[in-house]
PAGUTI-238720 format. One line per 10 residues: number of its first residue (from 1); for each residue x, y, z of C-alpha. Coordinates in steps of 0.1 Angstrom, whole numbers. Layout:
BEGIN
NUM	X,Y,Z; ... $
//
This chain:
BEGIN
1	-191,296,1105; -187,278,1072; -150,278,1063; -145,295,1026; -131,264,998; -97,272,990; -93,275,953; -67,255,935; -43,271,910; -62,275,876 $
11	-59,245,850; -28,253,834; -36,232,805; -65,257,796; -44,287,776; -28,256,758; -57,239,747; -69,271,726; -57,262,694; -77,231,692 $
21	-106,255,679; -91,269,648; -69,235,642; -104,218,640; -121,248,619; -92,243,596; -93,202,589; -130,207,583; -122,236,557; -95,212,541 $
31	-121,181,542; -143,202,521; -118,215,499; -106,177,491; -142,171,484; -146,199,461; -117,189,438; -127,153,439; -158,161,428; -147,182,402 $
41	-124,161,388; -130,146,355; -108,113,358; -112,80,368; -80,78,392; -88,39,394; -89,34,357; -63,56,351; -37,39,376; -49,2,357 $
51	-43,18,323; -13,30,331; 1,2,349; -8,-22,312; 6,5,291; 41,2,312; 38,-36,316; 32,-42,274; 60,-18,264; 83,-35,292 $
61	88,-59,273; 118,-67,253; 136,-35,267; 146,-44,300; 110,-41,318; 113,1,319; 93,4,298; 87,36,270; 58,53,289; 62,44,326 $
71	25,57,345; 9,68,315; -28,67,321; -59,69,305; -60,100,283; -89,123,283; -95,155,263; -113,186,270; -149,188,258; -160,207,226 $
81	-192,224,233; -185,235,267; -179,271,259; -138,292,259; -147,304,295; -161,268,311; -191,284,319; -213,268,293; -223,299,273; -199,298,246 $
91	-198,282,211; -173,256,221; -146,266,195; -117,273,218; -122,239,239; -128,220,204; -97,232,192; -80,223,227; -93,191,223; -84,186,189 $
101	-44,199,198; -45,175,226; -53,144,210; -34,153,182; 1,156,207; -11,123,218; -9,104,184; 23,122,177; 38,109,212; 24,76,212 $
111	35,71,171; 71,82,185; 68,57,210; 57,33,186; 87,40,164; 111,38,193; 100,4,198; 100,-7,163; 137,6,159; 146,-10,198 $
121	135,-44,184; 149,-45,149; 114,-43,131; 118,-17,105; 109,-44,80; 74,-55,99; 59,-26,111; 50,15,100; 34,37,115; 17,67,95 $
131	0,98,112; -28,111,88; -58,134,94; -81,104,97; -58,91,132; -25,69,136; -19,37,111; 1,10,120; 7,-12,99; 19,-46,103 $
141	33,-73,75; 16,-105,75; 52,-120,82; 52,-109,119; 18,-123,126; 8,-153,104; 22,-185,84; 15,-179,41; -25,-192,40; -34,-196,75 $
151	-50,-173,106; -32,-189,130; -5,-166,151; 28,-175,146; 51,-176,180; 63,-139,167; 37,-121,174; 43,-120,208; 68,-93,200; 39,-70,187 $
161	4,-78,204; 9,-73,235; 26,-37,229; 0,-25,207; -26,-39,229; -8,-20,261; -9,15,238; -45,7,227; -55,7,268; -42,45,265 $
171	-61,61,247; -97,65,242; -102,67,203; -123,38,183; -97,14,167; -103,-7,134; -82,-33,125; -83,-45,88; -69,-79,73; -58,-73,35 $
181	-43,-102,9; -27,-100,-25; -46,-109,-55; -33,-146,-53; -66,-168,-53; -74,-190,-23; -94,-217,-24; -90,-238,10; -119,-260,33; -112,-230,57 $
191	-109,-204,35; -128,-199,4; -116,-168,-10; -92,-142,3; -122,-121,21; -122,-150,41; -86,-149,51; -88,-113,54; -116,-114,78; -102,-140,99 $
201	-69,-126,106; -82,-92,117; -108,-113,140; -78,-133,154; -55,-102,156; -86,-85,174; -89,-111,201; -54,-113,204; -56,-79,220; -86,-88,246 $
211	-59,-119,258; -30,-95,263; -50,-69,277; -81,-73,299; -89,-34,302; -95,-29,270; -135,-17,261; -144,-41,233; -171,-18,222; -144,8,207 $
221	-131,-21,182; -142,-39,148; -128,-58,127; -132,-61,91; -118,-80,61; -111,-65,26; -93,-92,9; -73,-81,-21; -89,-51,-31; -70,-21,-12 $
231	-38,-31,-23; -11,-4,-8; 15,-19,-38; 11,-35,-72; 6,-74,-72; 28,-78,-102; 60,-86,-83; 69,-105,-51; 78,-78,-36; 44,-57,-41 $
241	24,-90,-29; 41,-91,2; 37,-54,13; 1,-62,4; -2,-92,31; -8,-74,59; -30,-68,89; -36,-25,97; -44,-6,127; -61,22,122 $
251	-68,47,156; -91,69,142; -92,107,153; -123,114,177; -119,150,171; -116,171,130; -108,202,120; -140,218,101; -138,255,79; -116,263,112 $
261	-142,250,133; -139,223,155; -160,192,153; -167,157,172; -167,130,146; -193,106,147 $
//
Protein backbone atom coordinates (compact mmCIF):
# COMPACT_ATOMS: atom_id res chain seq x y z
CA UNK A 1 0.00 0.00 0.00
CA UNK A 2 1.55 3.22 -1.20
CA UNK A 3 2.11 5.43 1.92
CA UNK A 4 0.24 9.00 1.41
CA UNK A 5 3.23 12.12 1.07
CA UNK A 6 2.94 14.14 4.09
CA UNK A 7 2.43 17.71 3.16
CA UNK A 8 4.67 20.35 4.50
CA UNK A 9 3.26 23.53 6.16
CA UNK A 10 2.25 26.03 3.27
CA UNK A 11 5.00 28.64 2.02
CA UNK A 12 4.63 31.26 4.42
CA UNK A 13 6.27 33.65 2.34
CA UNK A 14 3.22 33.43 -0.22
CA UNK A 15 0.53 35.94 1.61
CA UNK A 16 3.62 38.31 1.82
CA UNK A 17 4.75 38.30 -1.53
CA UNK A 18 1.17 39.77 -2.72
CA UNK A 19 2.04 43.22 -2.98
CA UNK A 20 4.71 42.68 -5.45
CA UNK A 21 1.75 42.75 -8.15
CA UNK A 22 0.37 46.21 -7.55
CA UNK A 23 4.00 47.60 -6.44
CA UNK A 24 5.08 46.63 -10.01
CA UNK A 25 1.69 47.88 -11.73
CA UNK A 26 2.39 51.11 -10.00
CA UNK A 27 6.34 51.76 -11.14
CA UNK A 28 5.21 51.00 -14.61
CA UNK A 29 2.25 53.64 -14.31
CA UNK A 30 4.87 56.17 -12.86
CA UNK A 31 7.51 55.17 -15.78
CA UNK A 32 4.96 56.30 -18.16
CA UNK A 33 3.86 59.23 -16.37
CA UNK A 34 7.77 60.44 -16.32
CA UNK A 35 7.67 59.83 -19.95
CA UNK A 36 4.67 61.77 -20.64
CA UNK A 37 5.96 64.97 -18.94
CA UNK A 38 9.25 64.60 -20.51
CA UNK A 39 7.85 64.42 -23.61
CA UNK A 40 5.73 67.19 -23.11
CA UNK A 41 8.07 69.41 -21.91
CA UNK A 42 9.14 72.34 -23.90
CA UNK A 43 12.80 72.90 -22.45
CA UNK A 44 16.05 71.87 -22.98
CA UNK A 45 17.00 70.78 -19.26
CA UNK A 46 20.71 70.45 -20.73
CA UNK A 47 20.91 73.79 -22.20
CA UNK A 48 19.16 75.31 -19.64
CA UNK A 49 21.42 73.90 -16.70
CA UNK A 50 24.76 75.34 -19.10
CA UNK A 51 22.96 78.73 -19.48
CA UNK A 52 22.31 79.08 -16.20
CA UNK A 53 25.52 77.94 -14.85
CA UNK A 54 27.40 81.07 -17.49
CA UNK A 55 24.81 83.53 -16.47
CA UNK A 56 25.79 82.86 -12.52
CA UNK A 57 29.59 82.44 -13.35
CA UNK A 58 29.71 86.18 -15.53
CA UNK A 59 27.67 88.08 -12.86
CA UNK A 60 30.05 86.31 -10.06
CA UNK A 61 32.31 88.31 -10.80
CA UNK A 62 33.40 91.22 -8.88
CA UNK A 63 30.69 90.53 -6.11
CA UNK A 64 32.02 87.88 -4.14
CA UNK A 65 31.27 84.91 -6.79
CA UNK A 66 27.29 84.78 -5.66
CA UNK A 67 26.37 86.03 -8.18
CA UNK A 68 22.90 88.35 -9.10
CA UNK A 69 20.91 85.47 -10.77
CA UNK A 70 22.23 82.21 -9.33
CA UNK A 71 20.44 79.02 -11.75
CA UNK A 72 18.86 81.24 -14.07
CA UNK A 73 18.33 79.32 -17.24
CA UNK A 74 17.48 79.67 -20.61
CA UNK A 75 14.26 81.65 -20.88
CA UNK A 76 11.53 80.55 -23.11
CA UNK A 77 8.13 82.15 -23.80
CA UNK A 78 4.81 80.80 -24.63
CA UNK A 79 3.87 80.51 -28.31
CA UNK A 80 1.57 83.10 -30.06
CA UNK A 81 -0.60 81.23 -32.45
CA UNK A 82 -1.29 78.33 -30.32
CA UNK A 83 -4.71 79.17 -29.40
CA UNK A 84 -6.13 80.67 -25.24
CA UNK A 85 -7.16 76.90 -24.59
CA UNK A 86 -3.70 75.05 -25.98
CA UNK A 87 -5.71 73.20 -28.10
CA UNK A 88 -4.72 74.83 -31.37
CA UNK A 89 -8.15 76.25 -32.39
CA UNK A 90 -7.83 79.68 -31.17
CA UNK A 91 -6.61 82.90 -32.67
CA UNK A 92 -3.55 83.01 -30.46
CA UNK A 93 -4.29 86.40 -28.72
CA UNK A 94 -4.26 85.24 -25.10
CA UNK A 95 -0.85 83.22 -25.51
CA UNK A 96 0.66 86.26 -27.67
CA UNK A 97 -0.14 88.49 -25.00
CA UNK A 98 1.36 85.87 -22.41
CA UNK A 99 4.23 85.83 -24.38
CA UNK A 100 4.55 89.38 -24.85
CA UNK A 101 4.09 89.95 -20.56
CA UNK A 102 6.62 87.38 -20.14
CA UNK A 103 9.42 88.58 -22.08
CA UNK A 104 8.60 91.89 -21.07
CA UNK A 105 9.17 90.88 -16.99
CA UNK A 106 12.24 89.43 -18.34
CA UNK A 107 13.91 92.74 -19.65
CA UNK A 108 12.62 94.49 -16.70
CA UNK A 109 14.44 91.85 -14.29
CA UNK A 110 17.39 91.36 -16.16
CA UNK A 111 17.70 95.56 -16.77
CA UNK A 112 17.36 95.53 -12.76
CA UNK A 113 20.05 93.20 -12.59
CA UNK A 114 21.95 95.11 -14.96
CA UNK A 115 21.54 98.22 -12.86
CA UNK A 116 22.42 96.42 -9.69
CA UNK A 117 25.62 95.59 -11.15
CA UNK A 118 26.38 98.88 -12.56
CA UNK A 119 25.77 100.61 -9.10
CA UNK A 120 27.81 97.36 -7.15
CA UNK A 121 30.87 98.27 -9.34
CA UNK A 122 30.82 102.03 -9.27
CA UNK A 123 29.89 102.41 -13.11
CA UNK A 124 27.15 104.99 -13.19
CA UNK A 125 29.50 107.00 -15.38
CA UNK A 126 30.19 103.98 -18.12
CA UNK A 127 27.14 102.22 -18.51
CA UNK A 128 22.88 102.86 -19.01
CA UNK A 129 20.54 100.83 -19.45
CA UNK A 130 17.11 102.06 -21.22
CA UNK A 131 13.95 99.75 -21.57
CA UNK A 132 12.04 101.00 -24.68
CA UNK A 133 9.29 99.29 -26.81
CA UNK A 134 11.88 98.20 -29.36
CA UNK A 135 13.87 95.84 -26.24
CA UNK A 136 16.66 96.70 -23.52
CA UNK A 137 19.60 99.33 -24.48
CA UNK A 138 22.66 99.19 -22.84
CA UNK A 139 24.77 101.44 -23.42
CA UNK A 140 28.38 101.57 -22.83
CA UNK A 141 31.01 104.75 -23.05
CA UNK A 142 33.81 104.16 -25.20
CA UNK A 143 35.99 104.90 -22.03
CA UNK A 144 35.26 101.42 -20.44
CA UNK A 145 36.11 99.52 -23.55
CA UNK A 146 38.63 101.28 -25.90
CA UNK A 147 41.84 103.71 -25.93
CA UNK A 148 40.83 107.46 -28.01
CA UNK A 149 41.37 106.15 -31.89
CA UNK A 150 41.88 102.56 -31.57
CA UNK A 151 39.64 99.06 -31.46
CA UNK A 152 41.76 97.46 -29.28
CA UNK A 153 40.19 96.43 -25.63
CA UNK A 154 41.50 98.16 -22.98
CA UNK A 155 42.30 95.83 -19.70
CA UNK A 156 38.76 97.39 -18.29
CA UNK A 157 36.66 95.75 -20.08
CA UNK A 158 36.96 92.79 -18.36
CA UNK A 159 34.62 94.42 -15.81
CA UNK A 160 31.75 94.53 -18.54
CA UNK A 161 32.15 91.68 -21.28
CA UNK A 162 31.99 88.99 -19.65
CA UNK A 163 28.69 90.15 -17.54
CA UNK A 164 26.88 91.13 -20.54
CA UNK A 165 27.96 88.19 -22.39
CA UNK A 166 26.72 85.81 -19.24
CA UNK A 167 23.10 87.88 -19.46
CA UNK A 168 23.12 87.64 -23.30
CA UNK A 169 23.31 83.46 -22.73
CA UNK A 170 19.85 84.09 -20.92
CA UNK A 171 17.74 85.00 -23.02
CA UNK A 172 16.73 84.16 -26.38
CA UNK A 173 16.12 87.60 -28.23
CA UNK A 174 18.40 88.81 -31.47
CA UNK A 175 21.01 91.26 -30.08
CA UNK A 176 22.69 94.17 -32.18
CA UNK A 177 25.55 95.80 -31.01
CA UNK A 178 26.38 99.24 -32.72
CA UNK A 179 29.80 101.17 -32.60
CA UNK A 180 29.06 105.18 -32.80
CA UNK A 181 32.01 108.16 -32.90
CA UNK A 182 31.73 111.91 -32.62
CA UNK A 183 32.02 114.04 -35.58
CA UNK A 184 35.89 114.44 -35.07
CA UNK A 185 37.48 113.24 -38.51
CA UNK A 186 39.80 110.16 -38.58
CA UNK A 187 42.15 109.61 -40.94
CA UNK A 188 44.55 106.62 -39.74
CA UNK A 189 46.38 103.53 -42.05
CA UNK A 190 43.83 101.42 -39.93
CA UNK A 191 41.09 103.57 -40.01
CA UNK A 192 40.02 105.77 -42.75
CA UNK A 193 37.06 107.46 -41.55
CA UNK A 194 35.00 107.00 -38.33
CA UNK A 195 32.59 104.20 -40.08
CA UNK A 196 35.65 102.43 -40.00
CA UNK A 197 36.22 102.75 -36.29
CA UNK A 198 32.65 102.34 -35.62
CA UNK A 199 32.54 99.10 -37.34
CA UNK A 200 35.46 97.74 -35.89
CA UNK A 201 34.75 98.22 -32.35
CA UNK A 202 31.29 96.67 -32.49
CA UNK A 203 33.14 93.65 -34.46
CA UNK A 204 35.66 93.50 -31.61
CA UNK A 205 33.00 94.01 -28.83
CA UNK A 206 31.01 91.22 -30.68
CA UNK A 207 33.75 88.64 -30.53
CA UNK A 208 34.58 89.63 -27.19
CA UNK A 209 31.33 88.03 -26.22
CA UNK A 210 31.98 84.54 -28.17
CA UNK A 211 35.58 84.42 -25.88
CA UNK A 212 33.74 85.04 -22.57
CA UNK A 213 30.96 82.97 -23.41
CA UNK A 214 31.07 79.69 -25.56
CA UNK A 215 27.10 79.11 -25.44
CA UNK A 216 26.17 81.86 -27.08
CA UNK A 217 24.26 81.15 -30.81
CA UNK A 218 26.27 83.53 -33.11
CA UNK A 219 23.37 83.51 -35.47
CA UNK A 220 21.22 85.81 -33.06
CA UNK A 221 24.07 88.70 -33.34
CA UNK A 222 25.30 91.48 -35.84
CA UNK A 223 27.24 94.04 -35.70
CA UNK A 224 27.19 97.25 -37.38
CA UNK A 225 28.98 100.57 -37.52
CA UNK A 226 27.37 104.03 -37.82
CA UNK A 227 30.11 106.30 -37.26
CA UNK A 228 29.14 109.80 -36.33
CA UNK A 229 25.84 110.09 -37.58
CA UNK A 230 23.39 109.00 -34.57
CA UNK A 231 24.81 111.15 -32.28
CA UNK A 232 22.74 110.70 -28.71
CA UNK A 233 24.43 114.52 -27.76
CA UNK A 234 25.61 117.55 -29.58
CA UNK A 235 29.38 117.49 -30.81
CA UNK A 236 29.81 121.03 -29.91
CA UNK A 237 31.33 120.45 -26.44
CA UNK A 238 33.62 117.83 -24.88
CA UNK A 239 31.27 116.73 -23.00
CA UNK A 240 28.57 115.91 -25.90
CA UNK A 241 31.58 114.11 -27.91
CA UNK A 242 32.24 111.88 -25.28
CA UNK A 243 28.64 110.67 -24.54
CA UNK A 244 28.73 110.14 -28.34
CA UNK A 245 31.88 107.64 -28.20
CA UNK A 246 30.29 104.74 -27.45
CA UNK A 247 29.55 101.10 -28.25
CA UNK A 248 25.33 100.12 -27.71
CA UNK A 249 23.59 96.97 -26.98
CA UNK A 250 20.52 96.71 -28.21
CA UNK A 251 18.16 93.29 -27.18
CA UNK A 252 15.58 93.72 -29.33
CA UNK A 253 11.87 92.59 -28.35
CA UNK A 254 10.85 89.16 -30.18
CA UNK A 255 7.35 89.78 -29.33
CA UNK A 256 5.04 93.68 -30.11
CA UNK A 257 1.96 94.84 -29.15
CA UNK A 258 -0.25 95.44 -32.48
CA UNK A 259 -4.02 97.49 -32.32
CA UNK A 260 -4.16 95.25 -29.00
CA UNK A 261 -3.19 92.35 -30.96
CA UNK A 262 -0.32 90.44 -30.38
CA UNK A 263 2.37 89.95 -33.00
CA UNK A 264 5.92 87.98 -33.56
CA UNK A 265 8.27 90.49 -35.00
CA UNK A 266 10.25 89.45 -37.77
Amino acid sequence: MAKKKKHGPPHEEEAGEAWLLPYSDLMTLLLALFLCLFCMSKVDGGKAQAMGAAFGKAFGIGMGGGGLLPGLGLMTYPQAGSGGDGDGTGDGTDDGNRAYLAENETLEHLKETMDSYIMQNHLKEELKTTLTEEGLMIRIKETALFPSGSADLVNESQLVVPVVAGLLAAIPERVIITGHTDNVPIATAQFPSNWELSSARAMTFMKALFAANATLNPARFSAIGYGEYRPVATNDTEEGRRRNRRVEIMIARSFKMADGTLVAKQ
